[in-house]
C-alpha positions in Angstrom: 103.9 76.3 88.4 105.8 77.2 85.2 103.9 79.0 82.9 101.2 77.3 80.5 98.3 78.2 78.6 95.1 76.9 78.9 95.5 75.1 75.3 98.7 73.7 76.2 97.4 72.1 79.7 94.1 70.8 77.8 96.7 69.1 75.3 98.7 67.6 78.4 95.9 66.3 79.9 93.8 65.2 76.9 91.0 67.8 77.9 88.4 69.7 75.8 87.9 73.2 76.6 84.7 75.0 78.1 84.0 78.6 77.9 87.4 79.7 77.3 87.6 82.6 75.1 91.4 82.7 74.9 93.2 79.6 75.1 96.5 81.3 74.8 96.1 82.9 78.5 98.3 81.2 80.8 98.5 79.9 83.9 101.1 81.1 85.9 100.4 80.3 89.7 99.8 76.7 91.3 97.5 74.3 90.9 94.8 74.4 94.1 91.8 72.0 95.1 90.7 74.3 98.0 88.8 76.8 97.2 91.0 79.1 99.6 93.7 79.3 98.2 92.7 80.1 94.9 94.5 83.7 93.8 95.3 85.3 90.7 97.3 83.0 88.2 96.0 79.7 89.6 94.0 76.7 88.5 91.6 74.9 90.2 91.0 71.5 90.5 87.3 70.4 91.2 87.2 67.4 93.1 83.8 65.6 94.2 84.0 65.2 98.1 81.7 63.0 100.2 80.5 66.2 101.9 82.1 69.4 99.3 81.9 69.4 95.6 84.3 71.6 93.8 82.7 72.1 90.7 80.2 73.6 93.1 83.0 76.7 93.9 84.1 77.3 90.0 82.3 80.2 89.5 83.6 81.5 93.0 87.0 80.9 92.1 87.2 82.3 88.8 85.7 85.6 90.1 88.8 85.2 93.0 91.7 85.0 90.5 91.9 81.7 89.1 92.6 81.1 85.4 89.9 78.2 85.0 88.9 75.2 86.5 90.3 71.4 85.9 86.5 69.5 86.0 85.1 66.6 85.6 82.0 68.1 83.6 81.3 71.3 82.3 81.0 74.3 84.9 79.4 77.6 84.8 83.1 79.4 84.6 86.2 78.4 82.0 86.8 74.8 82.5 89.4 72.1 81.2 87.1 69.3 81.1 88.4 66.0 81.6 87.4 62.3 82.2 89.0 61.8 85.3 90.6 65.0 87.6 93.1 62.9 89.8 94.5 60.9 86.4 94.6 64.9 84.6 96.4 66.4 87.5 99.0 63.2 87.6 99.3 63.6 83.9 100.1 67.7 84.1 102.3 66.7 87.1 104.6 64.4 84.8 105.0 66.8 82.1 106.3 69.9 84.7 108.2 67.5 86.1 110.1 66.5 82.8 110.5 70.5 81.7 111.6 71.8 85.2 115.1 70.3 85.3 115.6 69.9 89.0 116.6 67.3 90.7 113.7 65.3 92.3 114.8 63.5 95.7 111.5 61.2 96.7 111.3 59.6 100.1 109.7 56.9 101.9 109.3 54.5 104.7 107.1 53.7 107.4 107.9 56.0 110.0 109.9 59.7 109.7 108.9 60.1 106.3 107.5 64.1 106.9 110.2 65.1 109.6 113.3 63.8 107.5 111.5 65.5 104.6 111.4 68.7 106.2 115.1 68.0 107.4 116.2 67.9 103.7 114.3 70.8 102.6 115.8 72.8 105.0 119.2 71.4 104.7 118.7 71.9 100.6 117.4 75.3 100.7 120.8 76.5 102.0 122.0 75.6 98.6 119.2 76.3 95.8 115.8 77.2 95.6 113.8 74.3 97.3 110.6 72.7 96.9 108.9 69.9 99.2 105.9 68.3 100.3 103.9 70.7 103.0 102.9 68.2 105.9 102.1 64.8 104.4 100.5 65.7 101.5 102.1 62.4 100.1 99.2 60.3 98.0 98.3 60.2 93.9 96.5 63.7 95.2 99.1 65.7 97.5 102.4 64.6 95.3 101.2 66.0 91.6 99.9 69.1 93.4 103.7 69.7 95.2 105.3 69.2 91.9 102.8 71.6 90.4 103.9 74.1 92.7 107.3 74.2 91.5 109.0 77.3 89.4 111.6 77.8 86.5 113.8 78.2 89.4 113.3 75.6 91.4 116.5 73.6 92.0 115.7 70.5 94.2 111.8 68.9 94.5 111.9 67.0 97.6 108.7 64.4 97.7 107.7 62.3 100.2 106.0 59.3 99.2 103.5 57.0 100.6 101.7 53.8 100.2 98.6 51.6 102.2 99.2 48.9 99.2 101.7 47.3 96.7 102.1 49.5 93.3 101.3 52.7 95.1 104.6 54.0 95.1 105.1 53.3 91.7 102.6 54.7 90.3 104.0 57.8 92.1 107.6 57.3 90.6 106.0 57.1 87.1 104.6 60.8 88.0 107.2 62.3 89.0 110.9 60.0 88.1 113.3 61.0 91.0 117.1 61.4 90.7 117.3 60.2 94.5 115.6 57.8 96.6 115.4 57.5 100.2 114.1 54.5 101.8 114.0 55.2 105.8 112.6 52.2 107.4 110.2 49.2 107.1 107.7 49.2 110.2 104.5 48.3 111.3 102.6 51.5 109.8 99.6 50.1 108.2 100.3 46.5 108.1 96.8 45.7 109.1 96.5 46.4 105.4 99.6 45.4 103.7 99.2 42.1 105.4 103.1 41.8 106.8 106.5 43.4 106.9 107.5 41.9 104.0 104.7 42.8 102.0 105.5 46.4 103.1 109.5 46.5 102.0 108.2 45.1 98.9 105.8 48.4 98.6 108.7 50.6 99.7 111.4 49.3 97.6 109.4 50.1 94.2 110.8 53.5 95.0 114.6 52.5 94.3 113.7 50.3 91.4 112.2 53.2 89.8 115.9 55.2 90.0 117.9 55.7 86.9 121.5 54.0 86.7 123.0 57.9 87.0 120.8 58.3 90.4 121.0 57.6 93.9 119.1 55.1 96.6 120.0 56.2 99.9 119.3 53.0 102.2 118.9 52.3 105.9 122.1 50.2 107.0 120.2 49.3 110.3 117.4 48.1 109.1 117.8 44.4 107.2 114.8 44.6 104.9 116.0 48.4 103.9 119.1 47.4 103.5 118.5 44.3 101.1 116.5 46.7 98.4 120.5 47.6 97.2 119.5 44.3 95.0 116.5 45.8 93.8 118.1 49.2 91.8 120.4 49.9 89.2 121.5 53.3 90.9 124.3 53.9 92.9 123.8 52.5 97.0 124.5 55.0 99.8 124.1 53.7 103.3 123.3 55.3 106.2 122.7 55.0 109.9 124.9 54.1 113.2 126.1 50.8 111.1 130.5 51.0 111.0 129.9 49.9 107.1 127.3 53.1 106.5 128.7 56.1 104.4 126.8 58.5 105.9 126.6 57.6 110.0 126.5 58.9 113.4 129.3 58.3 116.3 129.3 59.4 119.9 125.3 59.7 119.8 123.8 61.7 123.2 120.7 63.5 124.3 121.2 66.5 126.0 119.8 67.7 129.4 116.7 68.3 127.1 116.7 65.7 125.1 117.8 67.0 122.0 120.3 64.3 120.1 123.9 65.7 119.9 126.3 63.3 117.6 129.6 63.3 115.0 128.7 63.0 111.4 131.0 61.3 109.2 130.8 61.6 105.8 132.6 60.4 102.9 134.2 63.9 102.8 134.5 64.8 106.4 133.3 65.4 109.4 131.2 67.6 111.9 129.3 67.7 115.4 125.3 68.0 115.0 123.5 69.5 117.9 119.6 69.3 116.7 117.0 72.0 118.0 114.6 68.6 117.5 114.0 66.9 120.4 114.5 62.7 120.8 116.8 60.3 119.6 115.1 58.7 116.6 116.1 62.2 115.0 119.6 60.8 114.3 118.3 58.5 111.9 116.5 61.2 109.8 119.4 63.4 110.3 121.7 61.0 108.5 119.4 59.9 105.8 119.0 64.5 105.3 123.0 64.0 105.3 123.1 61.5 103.0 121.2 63.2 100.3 122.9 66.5 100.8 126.2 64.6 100.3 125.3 63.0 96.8 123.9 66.6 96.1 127.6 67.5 96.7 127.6 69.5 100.4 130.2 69.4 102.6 130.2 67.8 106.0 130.6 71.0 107.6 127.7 72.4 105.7 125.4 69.5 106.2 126.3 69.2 110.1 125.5 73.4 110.7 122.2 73.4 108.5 120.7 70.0 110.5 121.8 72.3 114.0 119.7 74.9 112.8 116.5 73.0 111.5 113.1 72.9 113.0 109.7 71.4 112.4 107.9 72.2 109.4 104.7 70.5 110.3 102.2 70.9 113.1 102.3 68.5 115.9 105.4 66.8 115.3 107.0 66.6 118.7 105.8 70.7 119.2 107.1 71.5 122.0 106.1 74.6 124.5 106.3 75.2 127.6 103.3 76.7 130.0 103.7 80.1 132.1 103.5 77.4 135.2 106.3 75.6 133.7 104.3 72.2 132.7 105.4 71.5 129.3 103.3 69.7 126.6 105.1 67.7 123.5 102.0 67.9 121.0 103.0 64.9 118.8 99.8 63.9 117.9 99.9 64.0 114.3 100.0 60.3 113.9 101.0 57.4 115.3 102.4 53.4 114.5 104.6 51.4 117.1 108.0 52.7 115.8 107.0 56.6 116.5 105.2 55.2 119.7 108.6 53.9 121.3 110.5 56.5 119.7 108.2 59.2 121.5 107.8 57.5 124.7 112.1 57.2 124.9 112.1 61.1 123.6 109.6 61.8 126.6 111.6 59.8 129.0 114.7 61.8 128.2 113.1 65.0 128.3 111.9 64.4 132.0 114.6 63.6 133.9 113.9 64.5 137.2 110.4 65.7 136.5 107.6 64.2 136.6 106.2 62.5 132.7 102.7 61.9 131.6 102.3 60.0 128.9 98.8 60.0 127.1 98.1 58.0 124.4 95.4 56.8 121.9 95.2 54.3 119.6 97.3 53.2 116.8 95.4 52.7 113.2 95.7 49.7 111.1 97.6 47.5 112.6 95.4 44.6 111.9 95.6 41.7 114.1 98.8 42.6 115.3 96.6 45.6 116.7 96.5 43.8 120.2 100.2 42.7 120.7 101.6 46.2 119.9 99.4 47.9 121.9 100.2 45.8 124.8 103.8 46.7 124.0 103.6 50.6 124.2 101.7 50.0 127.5 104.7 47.6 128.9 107.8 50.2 127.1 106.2 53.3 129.4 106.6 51.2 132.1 110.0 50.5 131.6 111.3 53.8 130.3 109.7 55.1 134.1 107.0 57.2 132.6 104.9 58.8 135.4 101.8 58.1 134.4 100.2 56.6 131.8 96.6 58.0 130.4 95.4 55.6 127.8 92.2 57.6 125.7 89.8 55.9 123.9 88.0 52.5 123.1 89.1 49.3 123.0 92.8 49.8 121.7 93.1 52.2 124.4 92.3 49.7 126.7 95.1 47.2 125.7 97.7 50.1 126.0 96.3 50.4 129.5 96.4 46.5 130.0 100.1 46.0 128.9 101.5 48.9 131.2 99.0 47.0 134.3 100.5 43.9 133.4 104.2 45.0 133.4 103.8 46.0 136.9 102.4 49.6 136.6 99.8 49.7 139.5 97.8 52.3 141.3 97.2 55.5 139.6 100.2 55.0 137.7 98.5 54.3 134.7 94.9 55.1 133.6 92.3 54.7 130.7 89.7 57.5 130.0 87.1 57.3 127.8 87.9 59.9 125.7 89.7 63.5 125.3 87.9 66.0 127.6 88.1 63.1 130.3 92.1 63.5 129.7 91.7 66.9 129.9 89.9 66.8 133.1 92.4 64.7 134.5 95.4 66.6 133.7 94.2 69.6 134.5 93.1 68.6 138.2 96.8 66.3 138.9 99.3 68.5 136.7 101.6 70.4 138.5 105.2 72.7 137.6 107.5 70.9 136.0 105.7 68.0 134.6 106.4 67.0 131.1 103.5 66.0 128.8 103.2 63.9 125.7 100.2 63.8 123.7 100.0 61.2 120.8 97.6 59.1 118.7 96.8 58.4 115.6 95.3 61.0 113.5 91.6 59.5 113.4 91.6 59.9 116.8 92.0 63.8 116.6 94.3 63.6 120.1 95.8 67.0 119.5 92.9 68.7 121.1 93.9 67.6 124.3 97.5 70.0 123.8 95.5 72.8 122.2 93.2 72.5 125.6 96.3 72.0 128.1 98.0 74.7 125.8 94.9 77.1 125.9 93.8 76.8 129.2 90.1 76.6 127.8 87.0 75.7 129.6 85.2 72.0 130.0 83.2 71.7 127.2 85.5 72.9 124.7 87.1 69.8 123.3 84.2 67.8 122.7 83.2 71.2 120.9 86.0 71.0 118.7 
């Protein structure tokens, strides 16, 4: 964080002071709410947990490094003492963010949001010093704590953004005003509670009405509700996708014998091949919507095209993939899940295993309200098309339907399975896998599905998952 002193921040975030005897000391390192991560410089914030209470840790952290503690009620260490933690850290957030001087690129969408975000960061980085959001640290909590960890040299802060309601992204915006905005796509990611895809671009699109008339909404040309938000801003509209009217768009797209998307990128001043270390298709989309921003930021095609050739994954079990001594490979993609990463995963898998043998094993999909059924069914039926091997559907009732839809689409005998939970998976694909077999692991991230990689990965014992 830039540095601050303790009187300042209390005056930010319309504090009072508590055992302080030297306002003037500053803060000079990020703001933390884990209690491991606390080092010398730093301020913590105390949040009330169901289970952990931070104000319970503020003497702990104090005598670790930190500066003093942003609480609710006084503490037995230096405190900032506030009505409300979440509304003090939002309220320090907005007044970094207005002395920092970089340029703040935010992002949203319903599915891609955290690997396009690690896409630009990586691109950005080439150019300046670069900020973004670790993993999806993305609410009124994760965003003010990012911006917070930006210094007098930070050039870019790249946010991602999300939502579960209308307002939500707006009351983001108002914390931190980007330059450029980034809508991606409107799914079926938590419609169960926005009620409807309309509902949902309406949630999304507060993003580019939030832009000033000097900024920037980078929209999705393929995608019609993206795509009519260009009414909805003042900024300047850059589109991108495989559209022939985009500004930013892919030609000539291909997966490789391993199922990493090759393309031409044509920009508005050039053009370059892109051969991604990231493996399915869907990638070109976040690729051009990285390329789009690093355009308006002013890079050059070629630049743009080598960085996105060169990029990995920032965050855990996104499409992870690693391949076993034995040769089985496991794509751990079990971060999260909605119907648009679903296909886009399942197609990813199918390209990845040609002419091996593919597992796919699946749990449910969150929120999808009463469309819960029906898309579920859906995933089952696209593995059967896309000629996945075998189909392992974990889990309760959701599960089930996944199972039902690939039955009902003509996938018989062992082809396709349901288990009633991860260590049966586990069983199973340890007794039936064999060399060469490619297997995808994905779920949504209640249902904690990654165990069943870290297992395959480990080679662990029975037992251990349901240990986890």
């Amino acid at each position: 964080m830039i540095a601050l002193s303790l009187a300042e921040i209390a005056e930010v975030v319309g504090g009072q002071t508590h055992d302080i005897p030297d306002p003037s000391v500053q803060v000079t390192g990020p703001v933390v709410r884990d209690s491991r991560e606390v080092g010398p410089g730093t301020l913590f914030a105390a949040f009330a947990g169901e289970r952990v209470d931070g104000h319970d840790f503020a003497r702990q952290v104090v005598e670790a490094g930190a500066v003093a503690v942003l609480a609710s009620r006084p503490v037995d260490a230096p405190a900032i003492v506030v009505a409300d933690v979440q509304t003090a850290l939002g309220a320090l957030a907005r007044h970094v963010v207005r002395r920092l001087g970089a340029t703040l690129v935010a992002l949203t969408g319903s599915a891609g949001k955290t690997s396009t975000k690690d896409l630009i960061a990586q691109v950005l980085q080439r150019e300046a010093p670069t900020v973004w959001t670790p993993g999806s640290l993305n609410n009124e909590i994760g965003l003010p704590l990012t911006a917070l960890s930006a210094t007098e040299e930070t050039r870019f802060l790249v946010l991602e953004m999300g939502a579960r309601g209308i307002g939500h992204i707006r009351y983001l915006t108002d914390l931190t005003p980007p330059k450029i905005g980034l809508v991606l796509n409107v799914g079926t990611a938590h419609i169960g509670e926005f009620g409807g895809r309309e509902q949902i671009a309406q949630a999304k699109g507060e993003l580019v009405e939030s832009l000033p008339e000097d900024g920037a909404a980078i929209l999705n040309a393929d995608d019609p509700l993206v795509r009519a938000m260009a009414s909805r801003t003042k900024a300047k509209v850059i589109l991108f996708g495989e559209s022939g009217e985009a500004d930013v768009r892919a030609e000539n797209v291909r997966l490789t014998d391993t199922g990493q998307p090759s393309f031409m990128l044509h920009t508005p001043s050039g053009c370059s091949d892109v051969t991604m270390r990231l493996y399915g298709e869907h990638h070109v989309s976040n690729a051009l919507a990285a390329a789009a921003v690093a355009h308006e930021l002013g890079m050059s095609a070629e630049e743009i095209a080598t960085a996105l050739s060169e990029a990995g994954s920032l965050s855990r079990w996104r499409m992870e993939v690693t391949e076993r001594p034995d040769g089985v490979t496991v794509v751990n993609d079990a971060y999260n899940a909605n119907p648009e990463s679903m296909r886009a995963a399942l197609r990813a898998l199918a390209a990845m295993g040609r002419g091996r043998r593919t597992w796919a094993v699946l749990g449910e999909m969150a929120e999808l309200g009463d469309e819960a059924l029906a898309e579920h069914d859906a995933v089952g039926r696209l593995a059967v098309r896309l000629n996945v091997s075998k189909l392992v559907a974990v889990g309760g009732r959701e599960a089930s339907w996944l199972q039902l839809g690939a039955y009902n689409e003509g996938s018989w005998g062992e082809e396709s399975v349901h288990v009633s939970d991860a260590q049966a998976a586990v069983d199973l694909l340890r007794s039936e896998l064999r060399p060469g077999d490619v297997v995808l692991v994905k779920a949504s991230r209640s249902v904690g599905l990654e165990s069943v990689a870290e297992a395959l990965l480990a080679g662990g014992t029975e037992g251990e998952v349901a240990a986890r």
